[in-house]
KOLZA-17302 format. One record per atom (N, C-alpha, C): residue in three letters; x, y, z. Coordinates in pm, whole numbers, plus 50000, padded with zeros to 5 digits. Layout:
N
alaXYZ
...
This chain:
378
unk477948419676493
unk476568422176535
unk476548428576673
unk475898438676686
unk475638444976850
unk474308437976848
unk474658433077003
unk473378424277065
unk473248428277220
unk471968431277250
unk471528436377344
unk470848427577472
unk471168423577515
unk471058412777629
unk470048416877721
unk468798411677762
unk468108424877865
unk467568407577985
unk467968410578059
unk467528400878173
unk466948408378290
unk466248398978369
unk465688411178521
unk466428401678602
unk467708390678617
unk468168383978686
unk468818394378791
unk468868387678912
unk469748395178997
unk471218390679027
unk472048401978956
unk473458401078951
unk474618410378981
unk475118404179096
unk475458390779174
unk474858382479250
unk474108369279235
unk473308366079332
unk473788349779297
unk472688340879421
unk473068327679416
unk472388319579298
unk471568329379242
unk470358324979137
unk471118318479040
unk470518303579009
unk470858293978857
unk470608304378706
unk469738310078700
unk469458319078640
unk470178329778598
unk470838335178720
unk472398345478675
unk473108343278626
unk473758327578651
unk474718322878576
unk474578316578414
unk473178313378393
unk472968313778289
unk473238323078177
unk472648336778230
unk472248347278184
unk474018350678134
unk475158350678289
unk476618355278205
unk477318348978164
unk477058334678173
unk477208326578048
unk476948326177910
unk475238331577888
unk475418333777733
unk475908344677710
unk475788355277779
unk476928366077708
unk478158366477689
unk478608358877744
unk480338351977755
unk480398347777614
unk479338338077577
unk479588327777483
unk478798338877364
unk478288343377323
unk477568353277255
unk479018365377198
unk479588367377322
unk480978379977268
unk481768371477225
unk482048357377268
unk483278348577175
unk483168349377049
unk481508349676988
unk481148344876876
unk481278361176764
unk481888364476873
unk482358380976762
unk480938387676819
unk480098391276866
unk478988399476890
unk479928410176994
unk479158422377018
unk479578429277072
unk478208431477168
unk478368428577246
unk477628424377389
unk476888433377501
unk476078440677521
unk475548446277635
unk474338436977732
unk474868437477808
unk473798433877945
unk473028437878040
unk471838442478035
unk471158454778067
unk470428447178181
unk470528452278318
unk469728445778449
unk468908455878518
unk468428453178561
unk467558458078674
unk468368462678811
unk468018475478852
unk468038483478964
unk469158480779037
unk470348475579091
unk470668468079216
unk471968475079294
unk471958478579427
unk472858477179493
unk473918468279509
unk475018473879420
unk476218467279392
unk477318472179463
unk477668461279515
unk478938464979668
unk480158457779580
unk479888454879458
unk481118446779428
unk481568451379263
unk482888450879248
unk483178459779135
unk482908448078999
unk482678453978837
unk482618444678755
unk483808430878765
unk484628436678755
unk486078428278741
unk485538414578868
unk484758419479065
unk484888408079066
unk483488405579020
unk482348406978955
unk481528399478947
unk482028391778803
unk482438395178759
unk482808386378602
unk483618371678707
unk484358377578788
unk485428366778823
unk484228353578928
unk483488363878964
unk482558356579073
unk481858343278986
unk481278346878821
unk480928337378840
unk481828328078681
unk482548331978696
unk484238324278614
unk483968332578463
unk483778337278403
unk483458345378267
unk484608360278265
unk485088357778137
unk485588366178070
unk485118381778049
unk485318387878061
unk484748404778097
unk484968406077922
unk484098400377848
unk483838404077726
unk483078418977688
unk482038414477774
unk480778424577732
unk480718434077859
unk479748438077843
unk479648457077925
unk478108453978009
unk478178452278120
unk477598453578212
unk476508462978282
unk475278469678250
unk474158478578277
unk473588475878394
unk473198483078509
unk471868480778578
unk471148496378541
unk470138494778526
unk469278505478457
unk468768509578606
unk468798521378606
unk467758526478729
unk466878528178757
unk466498522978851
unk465138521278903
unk463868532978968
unk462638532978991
unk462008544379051
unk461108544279186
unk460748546979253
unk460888540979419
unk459418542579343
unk458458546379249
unk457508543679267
unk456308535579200
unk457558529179120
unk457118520278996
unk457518507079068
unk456748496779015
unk457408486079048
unk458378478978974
unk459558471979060
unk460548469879001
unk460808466078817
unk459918451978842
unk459978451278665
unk459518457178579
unk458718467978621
unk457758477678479
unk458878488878514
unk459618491778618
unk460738503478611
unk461538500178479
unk462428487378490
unk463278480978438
unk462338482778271
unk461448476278239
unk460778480378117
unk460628492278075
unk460298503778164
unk460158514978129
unk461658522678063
unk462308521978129
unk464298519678115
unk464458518778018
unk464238506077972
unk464648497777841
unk464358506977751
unk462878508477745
unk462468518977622
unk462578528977627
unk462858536577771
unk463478553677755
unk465178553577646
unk465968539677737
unk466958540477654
unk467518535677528
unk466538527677456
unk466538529577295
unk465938537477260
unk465198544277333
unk464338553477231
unk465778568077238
unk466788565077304
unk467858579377325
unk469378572877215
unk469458559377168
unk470448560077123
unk470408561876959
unk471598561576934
unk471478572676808
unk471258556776681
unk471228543576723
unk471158535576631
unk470848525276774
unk470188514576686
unk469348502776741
unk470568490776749
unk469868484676855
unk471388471376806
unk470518464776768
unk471178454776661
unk471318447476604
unk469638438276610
unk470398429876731
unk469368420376804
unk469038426476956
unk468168426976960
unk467638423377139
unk467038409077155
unk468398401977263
unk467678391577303
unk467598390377460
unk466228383577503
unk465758388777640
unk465168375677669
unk465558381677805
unk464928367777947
unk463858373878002
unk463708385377929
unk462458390978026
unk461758393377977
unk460038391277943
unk459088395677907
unk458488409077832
unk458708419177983
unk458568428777975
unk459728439177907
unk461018432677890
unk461738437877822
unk461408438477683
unk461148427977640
unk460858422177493
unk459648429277437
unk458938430977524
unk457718444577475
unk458248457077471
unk458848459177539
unk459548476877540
unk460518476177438
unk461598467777421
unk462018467277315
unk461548467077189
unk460458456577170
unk459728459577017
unk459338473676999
unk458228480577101
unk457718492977092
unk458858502077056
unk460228499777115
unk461308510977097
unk461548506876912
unk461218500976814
unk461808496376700
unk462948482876680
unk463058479176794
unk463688469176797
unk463738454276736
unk464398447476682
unk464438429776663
unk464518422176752
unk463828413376801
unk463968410576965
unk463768390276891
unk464648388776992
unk464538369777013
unk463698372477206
unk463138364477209
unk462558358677386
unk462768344777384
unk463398344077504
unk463728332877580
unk463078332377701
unk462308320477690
unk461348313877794
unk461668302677852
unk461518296877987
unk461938287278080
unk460508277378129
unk459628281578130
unk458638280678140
unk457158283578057
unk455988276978097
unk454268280577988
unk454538299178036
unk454018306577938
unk453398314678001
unk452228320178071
unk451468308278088
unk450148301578134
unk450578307978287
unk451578298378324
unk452328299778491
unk452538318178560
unk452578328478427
unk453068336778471
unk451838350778505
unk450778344378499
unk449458354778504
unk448808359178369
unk447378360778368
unk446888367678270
unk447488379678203
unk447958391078253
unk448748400778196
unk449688396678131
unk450678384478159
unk451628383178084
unk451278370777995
unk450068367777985
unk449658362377899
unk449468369477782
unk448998379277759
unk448168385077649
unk449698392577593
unk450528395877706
unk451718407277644
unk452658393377567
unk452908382977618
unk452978369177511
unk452398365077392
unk451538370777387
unk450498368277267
unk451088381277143
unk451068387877225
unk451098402077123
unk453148401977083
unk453678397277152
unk455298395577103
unk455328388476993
unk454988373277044
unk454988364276929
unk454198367976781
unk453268373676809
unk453118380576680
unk453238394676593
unk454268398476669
unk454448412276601
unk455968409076483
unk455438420876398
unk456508417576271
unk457908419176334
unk458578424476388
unk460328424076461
unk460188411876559
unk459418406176596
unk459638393776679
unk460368382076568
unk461708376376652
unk462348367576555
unk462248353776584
unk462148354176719
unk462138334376715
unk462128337076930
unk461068324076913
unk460968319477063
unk462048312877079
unk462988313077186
unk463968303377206
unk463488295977339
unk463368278777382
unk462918274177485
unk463948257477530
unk463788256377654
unk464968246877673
unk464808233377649
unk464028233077622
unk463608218677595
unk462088214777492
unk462318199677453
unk461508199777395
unk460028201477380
unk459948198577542
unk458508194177588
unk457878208177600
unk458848220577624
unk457828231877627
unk457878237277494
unk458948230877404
unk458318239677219
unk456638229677203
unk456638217277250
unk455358211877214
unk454298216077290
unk454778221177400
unk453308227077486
unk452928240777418
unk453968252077325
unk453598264177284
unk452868255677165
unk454168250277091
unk452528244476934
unk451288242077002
unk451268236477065
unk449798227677154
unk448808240677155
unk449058257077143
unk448568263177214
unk448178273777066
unk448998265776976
unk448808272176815
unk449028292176827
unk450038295676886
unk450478304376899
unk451318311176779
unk452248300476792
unk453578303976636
unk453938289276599
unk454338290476485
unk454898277676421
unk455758273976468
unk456018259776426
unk457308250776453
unk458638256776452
unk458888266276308
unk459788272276278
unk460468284176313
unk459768291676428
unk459708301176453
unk459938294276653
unk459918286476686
unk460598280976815
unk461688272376777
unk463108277476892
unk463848271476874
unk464728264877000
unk465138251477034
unk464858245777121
unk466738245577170
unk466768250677254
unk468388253377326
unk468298249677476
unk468688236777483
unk468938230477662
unk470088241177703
unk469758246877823
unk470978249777883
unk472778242077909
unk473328247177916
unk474678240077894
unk476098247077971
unk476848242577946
unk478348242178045
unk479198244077971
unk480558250378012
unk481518247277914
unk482658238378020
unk483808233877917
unk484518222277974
unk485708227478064
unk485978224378153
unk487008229478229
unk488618232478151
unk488658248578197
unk490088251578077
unk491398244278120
unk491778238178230
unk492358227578293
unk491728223878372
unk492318214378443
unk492018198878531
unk491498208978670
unk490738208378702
unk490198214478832
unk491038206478926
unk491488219179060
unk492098204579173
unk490838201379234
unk491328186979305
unk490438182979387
unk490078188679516
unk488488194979553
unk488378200579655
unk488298194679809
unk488918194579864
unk488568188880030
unk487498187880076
unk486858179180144
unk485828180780168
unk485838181180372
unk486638177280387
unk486488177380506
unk486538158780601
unk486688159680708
unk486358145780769
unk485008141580784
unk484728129780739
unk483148122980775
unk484078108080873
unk482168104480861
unk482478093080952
unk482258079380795
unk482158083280697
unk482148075480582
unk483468070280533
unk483698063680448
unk484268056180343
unk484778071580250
unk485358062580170
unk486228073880069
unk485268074879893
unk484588071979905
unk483738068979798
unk482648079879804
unk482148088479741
unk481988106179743
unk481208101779637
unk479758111079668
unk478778113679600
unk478268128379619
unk478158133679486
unk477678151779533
unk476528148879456
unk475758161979519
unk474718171179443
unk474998183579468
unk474538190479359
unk474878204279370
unk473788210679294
unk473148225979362
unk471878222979322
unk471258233779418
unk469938234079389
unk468948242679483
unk468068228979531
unk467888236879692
unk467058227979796
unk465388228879775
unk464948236579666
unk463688234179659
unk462778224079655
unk461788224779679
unk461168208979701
unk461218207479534
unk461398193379533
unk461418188279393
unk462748186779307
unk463558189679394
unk465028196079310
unk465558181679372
unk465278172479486
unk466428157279467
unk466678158479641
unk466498166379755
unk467148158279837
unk466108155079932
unk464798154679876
unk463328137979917
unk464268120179812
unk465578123879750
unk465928110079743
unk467788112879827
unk468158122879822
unk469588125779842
unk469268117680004
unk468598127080107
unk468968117280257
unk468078105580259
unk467218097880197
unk467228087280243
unk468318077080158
unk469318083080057
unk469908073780020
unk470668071480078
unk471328087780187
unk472578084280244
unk472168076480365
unk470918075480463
unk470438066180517
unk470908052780491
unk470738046980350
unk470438031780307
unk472308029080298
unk473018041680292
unk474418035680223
unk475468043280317
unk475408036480443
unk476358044180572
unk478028046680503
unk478038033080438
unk479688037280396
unk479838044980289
unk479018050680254
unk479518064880134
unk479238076580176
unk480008083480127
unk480018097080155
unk479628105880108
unk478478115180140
unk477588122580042
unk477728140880083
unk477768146879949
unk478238162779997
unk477078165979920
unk476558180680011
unk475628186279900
unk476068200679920
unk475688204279789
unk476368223379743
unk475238225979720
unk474778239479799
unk473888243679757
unk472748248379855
unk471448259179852
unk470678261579939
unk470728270980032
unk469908279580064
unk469888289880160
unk470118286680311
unk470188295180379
unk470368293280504
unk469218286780586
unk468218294580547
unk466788288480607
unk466568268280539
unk466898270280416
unk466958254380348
unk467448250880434
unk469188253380483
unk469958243480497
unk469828243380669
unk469658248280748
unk469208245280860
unk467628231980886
unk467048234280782
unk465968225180797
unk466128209280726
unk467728214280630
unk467898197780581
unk468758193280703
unk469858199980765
unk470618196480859
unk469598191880993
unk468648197781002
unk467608191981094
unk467218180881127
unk467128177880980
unk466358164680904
unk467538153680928
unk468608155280910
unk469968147580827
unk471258148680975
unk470168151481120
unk471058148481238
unk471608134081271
unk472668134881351
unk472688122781362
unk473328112481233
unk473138118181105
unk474098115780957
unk475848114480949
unk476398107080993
unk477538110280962
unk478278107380852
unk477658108680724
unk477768106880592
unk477418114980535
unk476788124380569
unk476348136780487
unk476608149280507
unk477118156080423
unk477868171780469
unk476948182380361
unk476618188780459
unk475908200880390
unk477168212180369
unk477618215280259
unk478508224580223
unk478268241380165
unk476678245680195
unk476288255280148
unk476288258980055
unk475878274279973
unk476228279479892
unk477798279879781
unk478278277579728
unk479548278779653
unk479058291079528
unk480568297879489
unk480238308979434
unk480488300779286
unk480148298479226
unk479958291179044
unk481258291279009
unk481938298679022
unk483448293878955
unk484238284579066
unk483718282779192
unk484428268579238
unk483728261079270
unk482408254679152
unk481638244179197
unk482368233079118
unk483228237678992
unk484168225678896
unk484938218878981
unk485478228779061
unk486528220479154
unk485828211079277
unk484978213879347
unk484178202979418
unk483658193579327
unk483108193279212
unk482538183079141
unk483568172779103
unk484788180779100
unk486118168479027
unk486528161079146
unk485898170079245
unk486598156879394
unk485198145479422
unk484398146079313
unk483158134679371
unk483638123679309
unk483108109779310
unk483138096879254
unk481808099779136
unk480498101779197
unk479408103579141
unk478688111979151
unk477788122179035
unk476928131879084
unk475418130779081
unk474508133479155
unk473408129779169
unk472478146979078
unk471568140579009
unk470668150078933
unk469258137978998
unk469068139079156
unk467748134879169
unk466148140679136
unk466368147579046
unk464808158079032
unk463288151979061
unk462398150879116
unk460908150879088
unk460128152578994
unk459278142778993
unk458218149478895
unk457418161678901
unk456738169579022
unk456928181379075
unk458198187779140
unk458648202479087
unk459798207679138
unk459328222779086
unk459438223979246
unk459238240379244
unk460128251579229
unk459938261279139
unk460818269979076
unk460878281779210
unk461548290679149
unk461868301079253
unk460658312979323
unk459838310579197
unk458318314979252
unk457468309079312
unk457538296579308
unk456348286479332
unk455848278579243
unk455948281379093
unk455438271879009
unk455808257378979
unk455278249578901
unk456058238578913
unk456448240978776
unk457938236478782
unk458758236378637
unk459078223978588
unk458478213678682
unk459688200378660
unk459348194578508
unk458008198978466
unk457988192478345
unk458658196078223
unk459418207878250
unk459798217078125
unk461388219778153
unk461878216078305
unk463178221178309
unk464488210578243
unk465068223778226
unk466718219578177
unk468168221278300
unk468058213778340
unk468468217878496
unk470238218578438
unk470738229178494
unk472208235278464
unk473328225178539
unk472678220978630
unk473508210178727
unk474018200778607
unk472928193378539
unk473078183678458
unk474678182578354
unk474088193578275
unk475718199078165
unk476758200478318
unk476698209978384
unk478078209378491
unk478678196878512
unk477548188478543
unk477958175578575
unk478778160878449
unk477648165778311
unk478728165878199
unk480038172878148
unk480268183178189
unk481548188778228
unk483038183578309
unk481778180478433
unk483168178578534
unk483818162178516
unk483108153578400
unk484038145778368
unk483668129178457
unk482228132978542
unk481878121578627
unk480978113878614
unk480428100878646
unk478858093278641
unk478128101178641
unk476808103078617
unk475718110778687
unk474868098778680
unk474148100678819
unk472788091578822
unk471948104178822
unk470418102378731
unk469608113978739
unk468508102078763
unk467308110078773
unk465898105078771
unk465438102278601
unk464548088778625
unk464128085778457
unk462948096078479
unk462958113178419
unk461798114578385
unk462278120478165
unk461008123078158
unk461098126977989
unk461498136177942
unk461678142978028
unk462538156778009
unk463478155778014
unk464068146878090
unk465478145678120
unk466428136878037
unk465478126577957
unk466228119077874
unk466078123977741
unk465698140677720
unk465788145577584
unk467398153977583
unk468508145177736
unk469648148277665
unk470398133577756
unk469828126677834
unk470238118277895
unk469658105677852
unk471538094077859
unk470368085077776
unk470798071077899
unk470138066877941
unk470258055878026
unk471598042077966
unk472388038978050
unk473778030778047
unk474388039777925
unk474178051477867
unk474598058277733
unk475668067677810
unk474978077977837
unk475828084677926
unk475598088778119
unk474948076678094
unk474568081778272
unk473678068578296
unk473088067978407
unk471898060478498
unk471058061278520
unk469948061778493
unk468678068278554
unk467708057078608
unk467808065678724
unk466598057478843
unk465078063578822
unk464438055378910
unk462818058678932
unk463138072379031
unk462788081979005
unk462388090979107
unk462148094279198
unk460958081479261
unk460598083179382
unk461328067979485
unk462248059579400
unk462668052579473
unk464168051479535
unk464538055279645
unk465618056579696
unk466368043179679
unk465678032279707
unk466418015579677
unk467238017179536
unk466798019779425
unk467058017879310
unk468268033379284
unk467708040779367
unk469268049179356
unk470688041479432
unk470088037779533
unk471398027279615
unk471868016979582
unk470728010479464
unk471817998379399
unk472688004879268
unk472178019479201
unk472848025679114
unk474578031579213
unk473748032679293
unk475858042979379
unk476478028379376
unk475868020279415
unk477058009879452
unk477657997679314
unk476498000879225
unk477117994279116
unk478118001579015
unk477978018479070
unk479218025779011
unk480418024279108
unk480168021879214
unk481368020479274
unk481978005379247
unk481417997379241
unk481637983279241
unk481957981079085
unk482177989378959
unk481897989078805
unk483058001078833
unk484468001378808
unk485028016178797
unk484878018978636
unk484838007778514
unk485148007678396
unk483598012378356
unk482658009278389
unk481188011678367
unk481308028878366
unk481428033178508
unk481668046078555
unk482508053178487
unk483748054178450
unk484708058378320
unk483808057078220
unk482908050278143
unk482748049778010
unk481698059178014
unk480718059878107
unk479608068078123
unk480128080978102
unk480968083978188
unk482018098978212
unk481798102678090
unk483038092078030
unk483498101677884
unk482158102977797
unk481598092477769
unk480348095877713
unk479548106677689
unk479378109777834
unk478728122077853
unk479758138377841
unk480648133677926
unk481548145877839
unk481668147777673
unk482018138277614
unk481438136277475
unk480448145477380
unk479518141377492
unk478168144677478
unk477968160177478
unk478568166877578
unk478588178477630
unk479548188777510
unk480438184377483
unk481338188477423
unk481608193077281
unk480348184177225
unk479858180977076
unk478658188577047
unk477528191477173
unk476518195777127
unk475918204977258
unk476488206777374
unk475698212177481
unk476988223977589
unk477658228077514
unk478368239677557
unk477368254377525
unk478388259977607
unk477428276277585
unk477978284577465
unk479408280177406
unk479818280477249
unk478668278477193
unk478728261377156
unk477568258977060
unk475928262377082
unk475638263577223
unk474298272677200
unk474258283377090
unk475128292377184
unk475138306677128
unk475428302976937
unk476258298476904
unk476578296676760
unk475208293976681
unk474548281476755
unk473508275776638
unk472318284276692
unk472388294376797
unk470978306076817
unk471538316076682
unk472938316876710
unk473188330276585
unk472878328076423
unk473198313176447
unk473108306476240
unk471748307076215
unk470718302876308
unk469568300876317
unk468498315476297
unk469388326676338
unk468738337376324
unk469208347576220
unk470188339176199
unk471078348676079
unk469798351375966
unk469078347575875
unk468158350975802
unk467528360875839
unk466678359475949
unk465748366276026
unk466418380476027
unk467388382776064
unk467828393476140
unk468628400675997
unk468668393775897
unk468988406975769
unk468388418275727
């Protein structure tokens, strides 16, 4: 199958979203597809070879940034692109499947079969891209909504758009480390040897309104966080003076966040019930946070927050912990009863690796999106 990949992610960047994006194409060319990845506009200082390596993926597939026009705006350039360049090749691929909206319209118009993948309502994304939502989902080459969770296939039924059958529900996911990651250094604290990470974006809502007051409540552990911009991380380090238990470790480039995660004891998925996405919206009710699978990956506890989203892959003493959200106490008697429980903590691990391994890799995404569309797409 030639499958046409169309994202507006920016790649190479620190975005959760990028790595998503060359992850499923990774896992999409394993599955025998023959792979293009079509991006938006970008000043690239760095050659394919290292961005494949940048973010750990196999240079399966073939890499596009479409060019841009200084007088269009960026994403209707990128749309316009799309459909100048199917409308020039001498045969259609296969599938077009897209992260982008506006791709997924230019693609249909070009004759195309298009899958859309959504992260979010399209309520959140403006009236215009409301109505161009409306008109995808029901055009005859539209094949199937793909969305990460359950709670937003029930908010599209809710909205009597497309049927049950016609959304199909794929949590984001990880694959398992191809050997034993070494353990990463972390450096000297004034803590104990007992290591707790998060790794993650600093947005409000994303976990560290519980990350520093826990390291507050629990002087003898040692807490690392990966992750966050410069402007973030100057204002958590602000916050978190005077901490000598907590190490802000910045940005990490995705292919060595396995190896910091294998040097933690425990990983923290503290999310909010509000958590603001990269625009401003709030996602927390609908997200599939990528941390989560990594963290089923790297083989460790996770304590997350009990919300409902989160236990449509997390199951409390099953494969993990889950605290109240807004209470830092009840995260601090969770660190210390994994530290004080090593056999508790092991069983959780494997569990959840288990877990990960059986049903939440970027293999088995990609596989049960392809079986699932195999009809459709004859």
């Amino acid at each position: 199958m030639k499958l046409l990949y169309l994202a507006q992610s920016d790649i190479p960047s620190q975005a959760a979203n990028s790595v998503h994006v060359m992850k499923m194409c990774e896992a999409f060319s394993a599955q025998g597809c023959e792979v293009a990845l079509w991006l938006p506009e970008k000043k690239i200082t760095s050659s394919a070879e290292e961005i494949f390596r940048y973010y750990g993926v196999s240079p399966r597939f073939d890499l596009c940034w479409l060019a841009g026009m200084s007088w269009l705006k960026p994403s209707y350039a990128f749309a316009w692109q799309v459909w100048v360049q199917l409308r020039k090749v001498r045969q259609l691929p296969d599938l077009v499947f897209s992260r982008s909206l506006l791709g997924a319209v230019s693609a249909l118009l070009a004759g195309a079969k298009v899958v859309l993948e959504v992260h979010q309502p399209m309520r959140d994304s403006g009236v215009l891209q409301g109505l161009m939502f409306r008109w995808i989902v029901r055009h005859k080459r539209f094949q199937r909504l793909v969305v990460i969770t359950q709670a937003l296939k029930d908010w599209h039924l809710q909205q009597k758009l497309l049927c049950a059958e016609m959304i199909h529900v794929a949590p984001d996911g990880a694959e398992p480390p191809v050997t034993d990651s070494p353990r990463v250094a972390s450096g000297p604290t004034e803590a104990g040897d007992f290591r707790v990470g998060y790794v993650g974006s600093l947005h409000q809502g994303k976990g560290m309104e519980v990350v520093l007051p826990l390291a507050q409540l629990l002087a003898e552990v040692d807490f690392h966080v990966v992750g966050g911009s410069d402007v973030q991380l100057r204002e958590w380090r602000n916050k978190a003076e005077g901490l000598g238990n907590l190490t802000f470790h910045g940005f990490m480039p995705p292919v060595d966040v396995q190896g910091f995660m294998s040097g933690m004891d425990v990983l923290l998925a503290p999310n909010q019930q509000v958590v603001k996405g990269v625009g401003g919206s709030d996602i927390g009710r609908w997200t599939s946070p990528l941390k989560i699978f990594e963290y089923m990956a790297a083989r460790k506890p996770i304590l997350a927050s009990d919300l409902s989203v989160l236990r449509e892959v997390l199951q409390h003493e099953g494969n993990c912990l889950l605290c109240s959200a807004d209470s830092p106490e009840q995260w601090a008697h969770a660190v210390v009863r994994l530290r004080d429980e090593p056999a508790l903590s092991q069983r959780l691990a494997e569990q959840a690796y288990t877990d990960l391994v059986g049903k939440y890799t970027w293999s088995c995404r990609a596989r049960t999106l392809l079986a699932c569309l195999a009809d459709r797409t004859r």
